[in-house]
N, C-alpha and C positions, 0 to 999 in steps of 0.2 A: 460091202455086202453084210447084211445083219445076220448073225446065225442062227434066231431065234426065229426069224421066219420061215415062217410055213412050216412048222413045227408042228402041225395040228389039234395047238392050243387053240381056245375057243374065242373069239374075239369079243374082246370087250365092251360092254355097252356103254352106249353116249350117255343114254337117259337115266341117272340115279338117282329121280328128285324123289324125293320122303316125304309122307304126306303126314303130319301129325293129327288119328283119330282124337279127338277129343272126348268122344263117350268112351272111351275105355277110362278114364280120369273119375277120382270122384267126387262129387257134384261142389264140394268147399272147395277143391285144386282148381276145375276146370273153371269155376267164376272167380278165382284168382286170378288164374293166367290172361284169364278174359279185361280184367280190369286192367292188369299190367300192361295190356297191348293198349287198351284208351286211354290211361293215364300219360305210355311215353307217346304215342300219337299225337298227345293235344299239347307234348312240349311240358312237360314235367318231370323231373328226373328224379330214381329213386333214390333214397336217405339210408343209407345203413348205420345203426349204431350197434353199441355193447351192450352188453347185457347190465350192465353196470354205468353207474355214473355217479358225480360225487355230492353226499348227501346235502351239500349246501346248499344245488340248484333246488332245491324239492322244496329245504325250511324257506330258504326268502321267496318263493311263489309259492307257499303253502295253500290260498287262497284257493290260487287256480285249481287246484289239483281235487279230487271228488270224496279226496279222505284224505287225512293228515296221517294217519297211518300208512307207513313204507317199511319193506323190508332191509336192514340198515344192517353192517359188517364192519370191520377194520380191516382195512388192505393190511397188508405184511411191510407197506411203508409208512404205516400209522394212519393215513386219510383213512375218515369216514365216508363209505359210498355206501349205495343204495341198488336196488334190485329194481331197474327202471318201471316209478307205477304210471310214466306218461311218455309220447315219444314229442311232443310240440314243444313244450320246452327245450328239448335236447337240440331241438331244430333251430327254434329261435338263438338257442345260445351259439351252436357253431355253424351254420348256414353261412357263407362266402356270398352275400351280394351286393353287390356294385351299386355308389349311391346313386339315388333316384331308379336303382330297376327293381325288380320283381322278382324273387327268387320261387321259382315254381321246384312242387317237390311231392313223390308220396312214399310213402311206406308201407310194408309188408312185417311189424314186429310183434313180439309177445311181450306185455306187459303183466303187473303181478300189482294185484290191488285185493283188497278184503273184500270174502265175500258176506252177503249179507243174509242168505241163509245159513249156514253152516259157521260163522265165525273165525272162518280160515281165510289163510290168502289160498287167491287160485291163482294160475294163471289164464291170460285170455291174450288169445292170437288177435292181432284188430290190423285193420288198412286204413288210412286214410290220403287225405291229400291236403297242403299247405299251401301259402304263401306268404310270404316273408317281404315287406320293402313295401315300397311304395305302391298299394295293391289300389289299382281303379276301377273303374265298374266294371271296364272290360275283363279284368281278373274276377269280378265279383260272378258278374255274368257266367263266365267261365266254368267258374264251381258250382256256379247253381248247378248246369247243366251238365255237368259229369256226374253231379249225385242222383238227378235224376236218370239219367242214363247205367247209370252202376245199382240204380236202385232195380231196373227194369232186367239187367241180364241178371239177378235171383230166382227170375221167375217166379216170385211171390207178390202178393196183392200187398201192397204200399200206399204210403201217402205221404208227401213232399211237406213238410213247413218249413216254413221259412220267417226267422225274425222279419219284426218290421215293428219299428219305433212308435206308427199309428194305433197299433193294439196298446203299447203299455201307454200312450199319451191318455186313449182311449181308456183303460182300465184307470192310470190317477184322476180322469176325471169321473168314473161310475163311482168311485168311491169317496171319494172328497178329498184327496189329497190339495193341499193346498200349493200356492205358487212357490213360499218359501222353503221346504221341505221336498220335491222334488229334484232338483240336485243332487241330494243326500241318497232319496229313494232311486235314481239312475245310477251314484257310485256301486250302492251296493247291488244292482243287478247288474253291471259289466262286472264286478268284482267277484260276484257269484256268491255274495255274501246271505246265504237264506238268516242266519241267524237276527241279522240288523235289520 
């Protein structure tokens, strides 16, 4: 016999389910949370890094990066690291995927790059999403359509571009670029090289 019965405590309810309002959120949280939920939906998993990482990966892809300027320290074990000013490198460098697949990935970090009013660094919270490996159209496809779809829960007026190699073929021939010289002109826009 239990002794606690019929004690004239109140019986416990079955139904505890929790509903998470979302407008109590505000409006930067609540289209985060929102992304996170489409990004692991469509099989992308998220990346966390440090806030730090070491300043070598930065100098030998200095190209990629939108400023050569990075906030740079000496650990207390003498390595030079940096104040992360990108998270895709970081991904590319320790990203775990198996050859011939696809490493799907997004991130939620705060990066530190100069600004270009004030001559400070700031920081800027950013999201995106990755892929790493043997990425095919299906992964291409993919991304198209989450950026569109990530563009649309902002509820702001947008507009989608999207590379396509027919514009700049299109552009060296408005201009006269010739046959031998394009090569060079395609290194340096994958390279992101404006200066050359």
């Amino acid at each position: 016999m239990d002794p606690m019965k019929n004690r004239g405590a109140a019986p416990l309810q079955e139904d505890v389910s929790m509903e998470l309002d979302l407008n109590i959120l505000k409006p930067q949280e609540r289209v985060s949370l929102q992304l996170r939920l489409l990004y692991e939906q469509a099989g992308f998993r998220k990346y966390h890094m440090g806030r730090f990482e070491e300043y070598g990966l930065y100098q030998e892809n200095r190209r990629f990066l939108s400023s050569e300027q990075v906030i740079t320290f000496t650990d207390l074990d003498g390595r030079l690291l940096a104040l992360k000013p990108d998270v895709t490198l970081s991904i590319a460098k320790n990203a775990q995927v198996e050859p011939g697949g696809c490493g799907r990935y997004y991130y939620m970090e705060n990066v530190y790059r100069p600004s270009q009013e004030s001559h400070t660094f700031r920081e800027i919270s950013q999201m995106g999403l990755e892929c790493i490996g043997a990425v095919d159209d299906g992964a291409t496809a993919q991304a198209v359509s989450l950026a569109l779809r990530s563009l649309a829960l902002t509820e702001r007026d947008f507009v989608l571009e999207i590379s396509h190699m027919g514009f700049v073929t299109g552009l060296f021939d408005a201009v006269g670029a010739g046959e031998a010289v394009r090569p060079k002109l395609l290194t340096c826009i994958r390279d992101k090289n404006r200066h050359e």
